[in-house]
N, C-alpha and C positions, 0 to 999 in steps of 0.2 A: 730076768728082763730081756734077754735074748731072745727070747719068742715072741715078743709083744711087735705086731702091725701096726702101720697107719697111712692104710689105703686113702685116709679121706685129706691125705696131704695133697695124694695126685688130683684127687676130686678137685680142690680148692684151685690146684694151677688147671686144670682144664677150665673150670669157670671166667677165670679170670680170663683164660685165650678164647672162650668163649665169647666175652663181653669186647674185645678186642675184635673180635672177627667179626660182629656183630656191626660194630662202630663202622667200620670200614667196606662191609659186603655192601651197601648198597648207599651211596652217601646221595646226598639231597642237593646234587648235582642240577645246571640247567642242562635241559635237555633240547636237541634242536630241534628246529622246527620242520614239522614232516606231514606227508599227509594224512596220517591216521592220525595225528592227535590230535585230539578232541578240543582242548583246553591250555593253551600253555602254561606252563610252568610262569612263575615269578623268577625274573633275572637276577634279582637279589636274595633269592631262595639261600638255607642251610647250605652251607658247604662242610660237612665234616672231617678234617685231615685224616691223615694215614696215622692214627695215635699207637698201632701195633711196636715202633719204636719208642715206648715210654716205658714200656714194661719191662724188667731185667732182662739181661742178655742172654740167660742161662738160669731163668726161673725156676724148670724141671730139675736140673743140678742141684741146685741150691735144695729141693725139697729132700734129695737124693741124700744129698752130703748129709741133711737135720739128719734124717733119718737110719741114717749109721750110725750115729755118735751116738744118737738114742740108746740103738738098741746093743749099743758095744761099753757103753758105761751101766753101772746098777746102784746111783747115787742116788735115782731118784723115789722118793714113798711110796709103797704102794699101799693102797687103805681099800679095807674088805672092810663094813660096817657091820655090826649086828644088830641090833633093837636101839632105837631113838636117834638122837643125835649126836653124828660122829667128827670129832673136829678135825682138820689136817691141816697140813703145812706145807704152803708151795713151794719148788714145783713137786706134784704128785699124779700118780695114776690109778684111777681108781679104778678096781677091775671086778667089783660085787654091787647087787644094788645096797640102796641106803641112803640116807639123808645124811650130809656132809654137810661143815661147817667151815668155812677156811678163817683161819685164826693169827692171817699175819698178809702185811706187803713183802711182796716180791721185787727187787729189781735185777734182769738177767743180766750176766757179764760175755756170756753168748750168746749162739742160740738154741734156745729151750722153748719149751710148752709151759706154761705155768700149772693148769689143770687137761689132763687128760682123763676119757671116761671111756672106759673100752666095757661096759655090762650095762645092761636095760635096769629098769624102774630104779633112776637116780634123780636124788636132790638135792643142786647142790646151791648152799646159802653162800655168796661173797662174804657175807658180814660187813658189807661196805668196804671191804680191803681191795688192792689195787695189784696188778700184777703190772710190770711195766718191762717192755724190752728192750733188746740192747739195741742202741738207735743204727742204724743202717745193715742190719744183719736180721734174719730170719727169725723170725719170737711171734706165738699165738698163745692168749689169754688162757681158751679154751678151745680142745678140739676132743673131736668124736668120731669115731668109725669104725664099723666092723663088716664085715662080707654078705654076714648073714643078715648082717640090721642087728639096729638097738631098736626100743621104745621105751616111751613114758620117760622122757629126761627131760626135768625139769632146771632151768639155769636162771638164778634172781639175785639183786642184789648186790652184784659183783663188776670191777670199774677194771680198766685197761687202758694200756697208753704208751705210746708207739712202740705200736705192734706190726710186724705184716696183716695178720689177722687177729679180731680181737674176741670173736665165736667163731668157730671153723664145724663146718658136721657133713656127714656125709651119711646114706641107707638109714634115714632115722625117720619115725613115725611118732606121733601122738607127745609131741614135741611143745614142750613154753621158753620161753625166754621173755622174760618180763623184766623191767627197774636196772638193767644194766647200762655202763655209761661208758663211751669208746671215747679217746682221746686221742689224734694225732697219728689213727690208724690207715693204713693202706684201704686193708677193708673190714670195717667193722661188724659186719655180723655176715655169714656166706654158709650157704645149706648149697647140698648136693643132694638130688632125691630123696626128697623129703614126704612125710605124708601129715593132712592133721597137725599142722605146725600155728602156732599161735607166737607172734613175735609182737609184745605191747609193751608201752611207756618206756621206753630206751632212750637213749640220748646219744648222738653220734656226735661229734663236733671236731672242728679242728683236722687240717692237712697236716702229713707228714713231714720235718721237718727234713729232709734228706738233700741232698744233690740228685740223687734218683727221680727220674720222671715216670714214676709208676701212675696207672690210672685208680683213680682212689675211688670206693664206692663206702655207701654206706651199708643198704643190705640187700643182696642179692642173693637168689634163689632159681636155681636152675633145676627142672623137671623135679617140680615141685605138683603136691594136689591138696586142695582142702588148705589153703593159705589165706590166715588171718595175720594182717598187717595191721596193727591197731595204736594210734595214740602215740605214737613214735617222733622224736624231734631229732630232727639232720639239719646241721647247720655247718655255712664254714667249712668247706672241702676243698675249696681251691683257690684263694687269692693271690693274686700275683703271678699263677700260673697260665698255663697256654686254654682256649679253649677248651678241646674237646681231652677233659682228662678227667672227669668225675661223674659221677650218678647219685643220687640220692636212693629212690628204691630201681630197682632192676628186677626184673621177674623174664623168667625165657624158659620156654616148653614148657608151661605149669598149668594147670588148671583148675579153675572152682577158685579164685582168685577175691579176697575183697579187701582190700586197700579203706580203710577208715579212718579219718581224724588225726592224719600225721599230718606235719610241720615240716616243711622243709623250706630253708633260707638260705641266697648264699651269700660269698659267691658259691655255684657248684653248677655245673655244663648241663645237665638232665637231672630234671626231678626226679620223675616218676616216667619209668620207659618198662615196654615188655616189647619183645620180639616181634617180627613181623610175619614170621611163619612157625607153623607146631604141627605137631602131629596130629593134634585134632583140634583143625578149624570153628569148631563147634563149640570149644571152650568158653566158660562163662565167667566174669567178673561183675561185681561189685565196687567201683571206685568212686567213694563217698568224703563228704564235707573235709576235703583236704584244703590246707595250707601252702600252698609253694611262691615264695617268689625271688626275686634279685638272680637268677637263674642266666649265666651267659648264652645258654644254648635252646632247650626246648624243655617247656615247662610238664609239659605232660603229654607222651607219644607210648597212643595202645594200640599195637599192633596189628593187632587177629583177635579173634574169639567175636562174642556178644555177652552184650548185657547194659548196664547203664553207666551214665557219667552223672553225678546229680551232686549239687552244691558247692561244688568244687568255686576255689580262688585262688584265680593262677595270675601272678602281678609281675610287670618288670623283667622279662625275658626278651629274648630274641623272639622264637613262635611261642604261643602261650600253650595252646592246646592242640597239638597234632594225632587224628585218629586216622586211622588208616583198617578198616572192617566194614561188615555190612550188618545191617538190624540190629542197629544199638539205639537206646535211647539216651540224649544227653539235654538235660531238662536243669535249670534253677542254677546254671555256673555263671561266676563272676570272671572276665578276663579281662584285665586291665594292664593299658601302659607297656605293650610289647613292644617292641624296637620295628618287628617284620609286620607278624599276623598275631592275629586274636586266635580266632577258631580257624585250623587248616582239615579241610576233612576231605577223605579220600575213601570213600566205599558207596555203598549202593543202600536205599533204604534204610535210610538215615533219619528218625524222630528229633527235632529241637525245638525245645519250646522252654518260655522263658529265662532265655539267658542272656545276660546284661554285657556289651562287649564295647568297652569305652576305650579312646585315646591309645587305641594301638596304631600304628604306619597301616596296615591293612585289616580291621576288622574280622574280616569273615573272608575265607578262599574256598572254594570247590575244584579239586582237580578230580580230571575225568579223560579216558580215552575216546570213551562215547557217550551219547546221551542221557540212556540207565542211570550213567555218573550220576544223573543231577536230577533223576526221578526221588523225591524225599519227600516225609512228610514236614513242614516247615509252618511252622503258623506267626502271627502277628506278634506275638507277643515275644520275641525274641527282639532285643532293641542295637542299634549301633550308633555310640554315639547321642545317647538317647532318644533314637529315632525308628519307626519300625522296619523290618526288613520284610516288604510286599511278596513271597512266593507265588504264585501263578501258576496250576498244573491242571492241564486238560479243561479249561476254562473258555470261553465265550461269550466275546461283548464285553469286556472289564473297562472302565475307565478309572486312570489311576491320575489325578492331578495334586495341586498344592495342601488338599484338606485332607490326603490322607498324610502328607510328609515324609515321601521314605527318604531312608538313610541308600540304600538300594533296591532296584526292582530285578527279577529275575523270574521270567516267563518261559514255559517249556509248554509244545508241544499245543498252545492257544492261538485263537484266532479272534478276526474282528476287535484287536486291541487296539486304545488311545489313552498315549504317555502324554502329559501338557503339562507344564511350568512346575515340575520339579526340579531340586536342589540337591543331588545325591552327593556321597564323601566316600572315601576310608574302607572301601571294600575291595571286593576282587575285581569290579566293573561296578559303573552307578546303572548302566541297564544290563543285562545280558537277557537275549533272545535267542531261545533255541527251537528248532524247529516247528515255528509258528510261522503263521501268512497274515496280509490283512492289517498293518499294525502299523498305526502314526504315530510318531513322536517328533514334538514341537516343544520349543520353551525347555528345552531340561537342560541342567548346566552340572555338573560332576568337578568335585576337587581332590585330588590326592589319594585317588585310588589307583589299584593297580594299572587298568584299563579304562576308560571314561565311558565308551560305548563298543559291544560285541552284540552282532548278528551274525548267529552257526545256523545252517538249514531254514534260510529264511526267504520267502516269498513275499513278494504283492509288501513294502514297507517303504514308507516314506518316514524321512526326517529334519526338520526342518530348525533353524532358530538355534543349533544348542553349539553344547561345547563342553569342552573335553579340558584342566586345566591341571599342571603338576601330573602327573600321572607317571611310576613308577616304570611304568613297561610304553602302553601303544597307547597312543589319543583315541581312534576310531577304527576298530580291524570290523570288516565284512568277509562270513569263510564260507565256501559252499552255499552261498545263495544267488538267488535272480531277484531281476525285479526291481531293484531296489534304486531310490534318488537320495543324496542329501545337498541338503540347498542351503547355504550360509553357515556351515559348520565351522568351528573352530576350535583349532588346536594350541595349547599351548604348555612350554614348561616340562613337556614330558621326557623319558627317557630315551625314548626307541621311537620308532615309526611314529610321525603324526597320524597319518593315514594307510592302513593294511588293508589292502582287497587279496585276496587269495583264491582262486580254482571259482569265481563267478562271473555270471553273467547275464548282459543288461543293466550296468552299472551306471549313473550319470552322477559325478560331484560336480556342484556349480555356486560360484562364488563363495568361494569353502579357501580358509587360509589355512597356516601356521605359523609362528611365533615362536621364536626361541628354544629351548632344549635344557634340559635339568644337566649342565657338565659333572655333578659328580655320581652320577650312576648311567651314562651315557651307552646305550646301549652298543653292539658289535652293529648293527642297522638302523642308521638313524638319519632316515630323510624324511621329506615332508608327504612325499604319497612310496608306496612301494607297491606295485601294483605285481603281482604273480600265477600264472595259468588262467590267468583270465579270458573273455571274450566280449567284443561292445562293452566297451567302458570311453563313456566321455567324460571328460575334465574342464570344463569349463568355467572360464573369471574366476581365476583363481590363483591366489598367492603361495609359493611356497620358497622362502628365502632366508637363510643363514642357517643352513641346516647345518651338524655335524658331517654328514655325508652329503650325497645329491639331492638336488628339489627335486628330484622324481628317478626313479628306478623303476621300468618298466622289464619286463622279463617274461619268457616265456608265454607272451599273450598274442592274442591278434583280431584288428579293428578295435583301434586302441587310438583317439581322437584327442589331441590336448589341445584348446584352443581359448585365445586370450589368457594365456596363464603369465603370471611374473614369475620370474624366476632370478633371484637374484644372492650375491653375495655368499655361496654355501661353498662348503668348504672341497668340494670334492665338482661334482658335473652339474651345469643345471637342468640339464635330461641327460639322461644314462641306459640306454633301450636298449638292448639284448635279447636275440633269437624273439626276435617278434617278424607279425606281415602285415600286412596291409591296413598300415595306421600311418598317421598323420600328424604331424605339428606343426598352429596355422596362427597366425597374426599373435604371436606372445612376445614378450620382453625379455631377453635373457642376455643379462650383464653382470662384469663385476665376479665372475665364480673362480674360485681359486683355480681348477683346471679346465676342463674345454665346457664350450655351452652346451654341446647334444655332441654325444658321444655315444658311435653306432655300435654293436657291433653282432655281426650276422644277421644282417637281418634283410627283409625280400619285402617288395611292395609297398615302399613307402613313400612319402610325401613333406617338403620342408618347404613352407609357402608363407611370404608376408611375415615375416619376424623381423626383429628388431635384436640383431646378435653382437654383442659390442664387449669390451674390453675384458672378453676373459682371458686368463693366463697364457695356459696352453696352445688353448687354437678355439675358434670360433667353433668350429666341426672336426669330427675327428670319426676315419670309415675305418672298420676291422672287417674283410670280407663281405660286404654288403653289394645286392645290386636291385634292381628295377627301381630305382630311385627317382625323384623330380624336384630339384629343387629351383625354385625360381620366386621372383619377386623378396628376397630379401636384401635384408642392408647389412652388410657386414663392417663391422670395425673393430679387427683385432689385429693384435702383432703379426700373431698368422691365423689365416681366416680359417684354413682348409689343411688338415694335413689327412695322409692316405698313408694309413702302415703297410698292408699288403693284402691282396688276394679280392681286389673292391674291382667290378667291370665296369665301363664308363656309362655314367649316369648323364641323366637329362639334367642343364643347366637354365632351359629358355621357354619360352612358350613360343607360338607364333605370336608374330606381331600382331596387339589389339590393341584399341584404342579402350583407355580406360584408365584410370586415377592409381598410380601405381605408388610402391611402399615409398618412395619420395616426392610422391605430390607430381608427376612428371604426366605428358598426356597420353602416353601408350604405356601396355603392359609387353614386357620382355623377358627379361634376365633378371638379374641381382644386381643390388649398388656395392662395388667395391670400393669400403674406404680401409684407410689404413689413421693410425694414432699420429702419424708423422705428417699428415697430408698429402702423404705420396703414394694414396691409392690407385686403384687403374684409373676409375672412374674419377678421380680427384684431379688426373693429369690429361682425362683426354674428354677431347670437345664435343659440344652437343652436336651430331648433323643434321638437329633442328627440328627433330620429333621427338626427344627428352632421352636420346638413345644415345650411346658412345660413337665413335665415328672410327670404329675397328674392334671387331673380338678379341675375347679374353683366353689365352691357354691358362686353366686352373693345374692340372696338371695330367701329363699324357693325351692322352685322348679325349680328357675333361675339357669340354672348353664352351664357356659361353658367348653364341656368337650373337647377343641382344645385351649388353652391358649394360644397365641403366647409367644417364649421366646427372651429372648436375643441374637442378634446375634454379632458375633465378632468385636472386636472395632478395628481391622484393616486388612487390606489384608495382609497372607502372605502365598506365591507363594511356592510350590513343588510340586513333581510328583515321581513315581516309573516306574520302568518300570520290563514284567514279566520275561524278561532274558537278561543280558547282554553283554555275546560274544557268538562267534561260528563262522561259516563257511560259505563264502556265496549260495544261496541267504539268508538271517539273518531275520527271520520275527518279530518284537520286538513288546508290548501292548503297551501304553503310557496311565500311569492312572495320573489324577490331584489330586493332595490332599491341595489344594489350602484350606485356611479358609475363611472368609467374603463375601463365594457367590458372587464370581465373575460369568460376563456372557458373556465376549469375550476372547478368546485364541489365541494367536500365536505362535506356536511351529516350532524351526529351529535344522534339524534333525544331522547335519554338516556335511551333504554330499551333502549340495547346494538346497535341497531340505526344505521344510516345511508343518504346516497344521493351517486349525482353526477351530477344530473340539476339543470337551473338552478331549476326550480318543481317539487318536488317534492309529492307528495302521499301522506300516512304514515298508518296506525290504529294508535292507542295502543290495546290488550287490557288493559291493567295499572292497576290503580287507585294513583293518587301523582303527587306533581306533578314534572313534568319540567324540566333543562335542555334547550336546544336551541342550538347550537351551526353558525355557518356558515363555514369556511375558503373564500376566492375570490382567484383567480390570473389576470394577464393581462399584457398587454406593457406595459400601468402600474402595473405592480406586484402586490403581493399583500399581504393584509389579516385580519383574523378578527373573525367579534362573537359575544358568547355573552352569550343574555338569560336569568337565571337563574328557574329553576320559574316558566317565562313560560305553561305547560300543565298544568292540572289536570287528575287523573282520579278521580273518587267516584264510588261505589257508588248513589249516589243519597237515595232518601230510606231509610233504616230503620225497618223496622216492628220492635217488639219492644224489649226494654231495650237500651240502648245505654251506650258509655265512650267514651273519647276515649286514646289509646296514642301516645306520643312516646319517638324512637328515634334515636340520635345516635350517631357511629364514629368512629375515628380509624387510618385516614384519612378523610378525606367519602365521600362521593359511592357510598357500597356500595348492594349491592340489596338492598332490606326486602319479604319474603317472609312474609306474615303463611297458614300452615296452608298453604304450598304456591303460593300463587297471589300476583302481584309485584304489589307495594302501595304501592312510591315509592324513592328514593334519601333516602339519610342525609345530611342530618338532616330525617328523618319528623317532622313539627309536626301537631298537631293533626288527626292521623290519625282519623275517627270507623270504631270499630269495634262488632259486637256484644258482648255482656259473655257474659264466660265463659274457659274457660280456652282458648287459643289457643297455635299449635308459630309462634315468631318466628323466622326467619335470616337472615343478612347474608353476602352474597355481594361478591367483592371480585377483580377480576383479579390475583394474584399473593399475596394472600392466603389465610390459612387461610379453610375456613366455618366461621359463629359460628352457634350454635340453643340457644335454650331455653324452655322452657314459661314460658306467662305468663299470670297472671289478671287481666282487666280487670272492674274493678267499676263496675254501674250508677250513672251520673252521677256517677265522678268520673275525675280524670285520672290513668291509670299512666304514669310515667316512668322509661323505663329507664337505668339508670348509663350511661356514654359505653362501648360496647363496641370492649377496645383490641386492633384484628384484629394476629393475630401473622404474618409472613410466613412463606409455601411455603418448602421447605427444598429443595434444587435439585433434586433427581430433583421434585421436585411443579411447580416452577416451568413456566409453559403459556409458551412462545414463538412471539408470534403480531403481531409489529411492524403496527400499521397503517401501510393504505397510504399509499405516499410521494405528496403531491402536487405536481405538473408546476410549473415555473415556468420561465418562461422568459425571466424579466429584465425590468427596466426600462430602457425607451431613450428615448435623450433627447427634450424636446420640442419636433416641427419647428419650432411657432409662435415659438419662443424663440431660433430659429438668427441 
């Protein structure tokens, strides 16, 4: 026994470091975002730990140590067979061929081999007996290995249980292993260079019961060829333990590969995995009507080679089915019920067709660096959700609406497309457009996919109507295109970014929100637009407020226009611009944000106009080396409006003085209204001097100084006028000046001789001897008002030569026209009218009224007065319908200073 080898100890601990390095070289990490990739990754992607600490400390030792007591004791049988059937008795080494029979259980009190086989053309029967090892120390079922190679070793029949390994083989060819049953094994069946190997109807079940956090597999095969995996059930590898510590089949550098009708259940971290790199890429498999599910990790990830995926059902995992190859076909698989993804594919010329991908978190993914990525052939008949997945490749003119029902659309490299009143779910994106032009989408709404809407290399695209809702990763990302509008889009529930523009240009979002945020997968970027190496992007009417981060991140872009946007209540800025130029932010809303409202920094050529900047934390504005700046016309109201860290040169704070409706209602444009939350803003304490301006400049700080302050304007409308003379003779030419307060901006003046104006100073000629009302209606964004100063205009005749009387004339209702012989001579009630004496033709005119006339004789020096004349009214055909005009109003809004 002193000469006996057993290289295939080292094989087995290489494997095992193998599958360890394997676990750990390249884990399913999120990758950052950069410019060459294609596709980003899912942020709740595979993370697989560092499992290289579960394996013993000193596994090579430990095979070291077996390995001497082996070969330094000679306790154990050795059996050379001759003709038929030869029985033995564990533990033994068989060292001739021959058909063996083992004829008893085994249980080790060290560690030992139960069956070793060091000679070709062996067969060895279990007989159903069981070897079992010693629990936490070094014990295998069966093992094999020689330098030269064995063949033709057949192993059936025969049960194991906790073992390190419970088939161990190494340099072995034309190999079965059929009806064996592992218990409790570390790893239950493990080939090292194998050829010609047929592994069927096994049964692996059950983790090792240890303190040891070994990673457990069921059966693995490294730089294997001609591997028939057939009918085999793995169940039960890992409960109660950490992730990433088990496998069910593992296969690495092997090829000619076909994986058949095995069962695998767990719990257990990877069903069915191969490498992702081999010595020849070319390698082919067969992975057919498999079984897998309850799987913590990934249900089935094939690395490299080609060939097919077909029938498979992969239930209840984290990913179901991750390929990673190119020209494979995967046709008629079931994936259901994954936690991440359904189908994750990662290679180039990709066939799928008919595969059923229900109630997984994401259905279907495509990762890609470039376009090629997502060149596949894809047809209808693969469903998500029981809904079709639309492919589009090299197409024109497609219109894709409600009647064809995708679960997702995904267009590459098409033109002249129209997307309308779809409903998409559960995939990697409900649209993704890659390098197509020409392409509406309107009416599409998406829930619960990774992304809701992606445009990669896309021109000439409008979208209008949709929205984007739960979405794992980004609501709306636009990468490397032009051209593009969307108009009412909406975002909500998602993880990351509502809105992603990247490295494009000629962008315009308009009237386009966001809504809320998924807190428990909250991406590391999560505001409502994040706009990056952009150029011309405008932003308009548009909401973005409670973000996790800023309502908007602008960065590295320039002519970059946000205008009328809300920005409100988010947790971080509600604009956040960095190393941008010559953009703008003009008439928006931004209050309420945990730190400043617009927070600059580096940034050249820009513009802060007509905003509404109110109660955020930090500081209203906030400069980080920034210059050629203009800010003017806004209204500030924060604890601190303006703070300057360092390195900012002074900016413009004022316009020239212009007359015009400024951001507090005031009648020239200037400066900025400075308030403060206290009312002890600048503008809050200093006086108008009477053209809506402060009555002294403001030091903001150093050399910042607005020298046009806006002030306070009136906290209500109230209406007067003057006028430059009040009687006289006619023709009577009078000024009408407004002395109106609150900037009013439409007038209606009724002169009360039938006449009117809407001009702000009007100037009227009274013809008619009587004395006048005069009447002023005024309208503005503080209000509106009316004054009427009564018979405030005289008109007489002058002096009269000749006999004279005095004629008083009274109506009911007032206010008629008294027409003394034709010519108008005052409104009723006519007082102390001097007239000539004689007889005289009186009338009273009245809009809707009859006219009243009757002769009248006024006697020298004294008074006629006439009885109160009661006008009767027009009878309908007489009635005149002639509504005065309606005047403008346009509300009163509230006052900034009082925010």
């Amino acid at each position: 026994m002193g000469s006996v080898n057993y290289p295939w100890m080292m094989g087995i601990c290489l494997t095992i470091l193998l599958i360890v390095s394997l676990s750990v070289a390249e884990p399913l990490t999120l990758r950052e975002e950069n410019t060459s990739r294609f596709f980003r990754s899912d942020p709740d992607e595979l993370k697989c730990p560092d499992i290289s600490t579960k394996t013993p400390g000193s596994l090579i030792d430990s095979f070291s140590i077996l390995q001497t007591k082996i070969l330094s004791k000679d306790q154990y049988s050795e059996a050379a067979a001759g003709t038929g059937w030869q029985d033995v008795t564990m533990p033994v080494v068989i060292i001739a061929p021959g058909m063996y029979r083992i004829n008893n259980d085994y249980t080790a009190t060290k560690e030992e081999i139960g069956v070793s086989i060091l000679a070709s053309d062996v067969y060895v029967d279990g007989n159903g007996h069981t070897f079992t090892g010693f629990l936490g120390h070094e014990s295998y079922g069966a093992g094999m290995s020689q330098e030269n190679g064995l063949s033709n070793i057949t192993i059936t029949n025969f049960s194991t249980r906790e073992c390190t390994g419970g088939i161990a083989f190494e340099h072995v060819s034309n190999m079965v292993i059929s009806g064996t049953h592992h218990a409790e094994a570390t790893s239950g069946i493990t080939g090292v260079s194998a050829q010609n190997l047929i592994i069927s109807n096994n049964t692996i079940t059950d983790y090792p019961k240890t303190d040891q956090q070994e990673i457990v597999t069921g059966i693995t095969i490294m730089q294997g060829t001609g591997i028939w995996i057939e009918g085999n059930r793995i169940a039960n590898l890992s409960p109660g333990r950490k992730e990433s510590d088990s496998t069910g089949i593992s296969l690495f550098y092997s090829d000619d590969l076909h994986l058949i009708r095995n069962e695998i259940t767990g719990p257990v971290s990877f069903g069915i995995t191969t490498d992702e790199e081999s010595p020849d890429d070319e390698f082919s498999f067969d992975i057919s009507d498999n079984r897998i599910s309850d799987v913590s990790m990934i249900g089935m990830h094939i690395g490299a080679g080609q060939g097919q995926v077909r029938n498979n059902s992969v239930r209840k995992g984290k990913v179901g089915v991750f390929l990673t190859m190119d020209d494979t076909t995967v046709i008629n698989n079931t994936i259901l019920g994954n936690l991440q993804r359904g189908l994750d594919l990662k290679g180039k010329n990709l066939t799928l067709s008919g595969n059923t991908l229900s109630d997984n978190n994401c259905n279907l993914y495509i990762e890609g660096e470039d376009e090629d990525d997502f060149l596949h052939q894809i047809d209808r008949t693969n469903l998500l959700d029981g809904r079709p997945l639309i492919y589009i490749r090299e197409q024109e003119g497609q219109t894709i609406g409600p009647v064809e029902n995708p679960a997702m659309v995904l267009a590459i490299r098409s033109h002249n497309l129209t997307i309308h009143d779809v409903s998409t779910a559960n995939a990697m994106a409900g649209i993704l457009l890659i390098n197509s032009s020409d392409v509406s989408v309107s009416g599409a709404h998406d829930s619960g996919s990774v992304q809701g809407f992606v445009a990669t290399k896309v021109n000439r695209c409008s979208i209008q109507d949709t929205s984007a809702y739960n979405n794992s990763l980004y609501g709306f990302i636009v990468r490397d295109s032009e051209n593009l509008s969307m108009d009412r889009c909406h975002a909500s529930g998602s993880s990351g970014n509502a809105f992603f523009l990247f490295n494009s240009k000629d962008i315009q979002v308009n009237a386009s929100y966001s809504h809320e945020f998924n807190p428990p997968f909250i991406e590391e970027d999560a505001h409502g637009a994040y706009i990056d190496y952009c150029r011309n992007v405008s932003v308009l009417n548009s909401i973005f407020s409670k973000c996790p981060n800023s309502g908007m991140y602008i960065t590295n872009s320039e002519r970059v226009l946000v205008r009328k946007a809300h920005l409100e209540e988010n947790q971080e800025d509600g604009i956040d611009m960095m190393q941008c130029t010559d953009s703008s932010i003009e008439e928006s809303l931004i209050l309420n944000n945990t730190e400043t409202g617009i927070d600059t920094d580096f940034i050249t050529g820009y513009s802060v106009r007509r905003n509404l900047i109110l109660n955020n934390t930090v500081a209203g504005l906030r400069f980080l080396d920034v210059s050629n700046g203009t800010i003017t016309d806004n209204l500030f109201n924060n604890t601190e409006n303006v703070r300057f860290v360092w390195g900012s040169s002074p900016l413009v704070w004022n316009t020239t003085l212009t007359p015009g409706d400024n951001v507090v209602h005031g009648p020239n444009l200037g400066g900025n209204f400075w308030a403060a939350p206290d009312g002890q803003g600048f503008s809050q304490t200093h006086a108008d001097r009477g053209d809506g301006i402060c009555n002294a400049s403001y030091t903001i700080h150093d050399e910042n100084i607005d020298h046009l302050p806006l002030a306070i304007p009136p906290d209500e409308m109230i209406v007067n006028f003057t006028a430059d003379q009040t009687s006289g003779v006619p023709p009577l030419r009078v000024r009408f000046s407004d002395l109106s307060s609150g900037y009013p901006d439409s007038w209606r003046w009724r002169f009360g001789d039938g006449t009117g104006s809407s001009e702000q100073n009007p100037v009227h000629t009274y013809t008619g001897v009587g004395r006048y009302t005069v009447t002023l209606e005024a309208a503005g964004e503080n209000g509106q008002g009316i004054h009427r100063k009564n018979a405030c205009i005289t008109v007489h005749q002058g002096r009269i030569t000749g006999p004279a009387g005095v004629l008083m004339v009274s109506s009911t209702p007032e206010n008629g026209s008294v027409l003394l012989d034709g010519v108008m001579n005052g409104y009723t009630p006519l007082e102390n009218a001097v007239v000539p004496a004689g007889t005289h033709l009186v009338a009273i005119t009245h809009d809707g009224y009859q006219d009243w006339s009757r002769t009248v004789t006024v006697q020298q020096g004294q008074v006629t007065l006439l009885p109160t004349v009661g006008l009767r009214k027009r009878g309908y055909n007489e009635t005149v319908h002639n509504s005065p005009e309606k005047l403008p109003v346009n509300g009163i809004k509230e006052r900034f200073h009082d925010q």
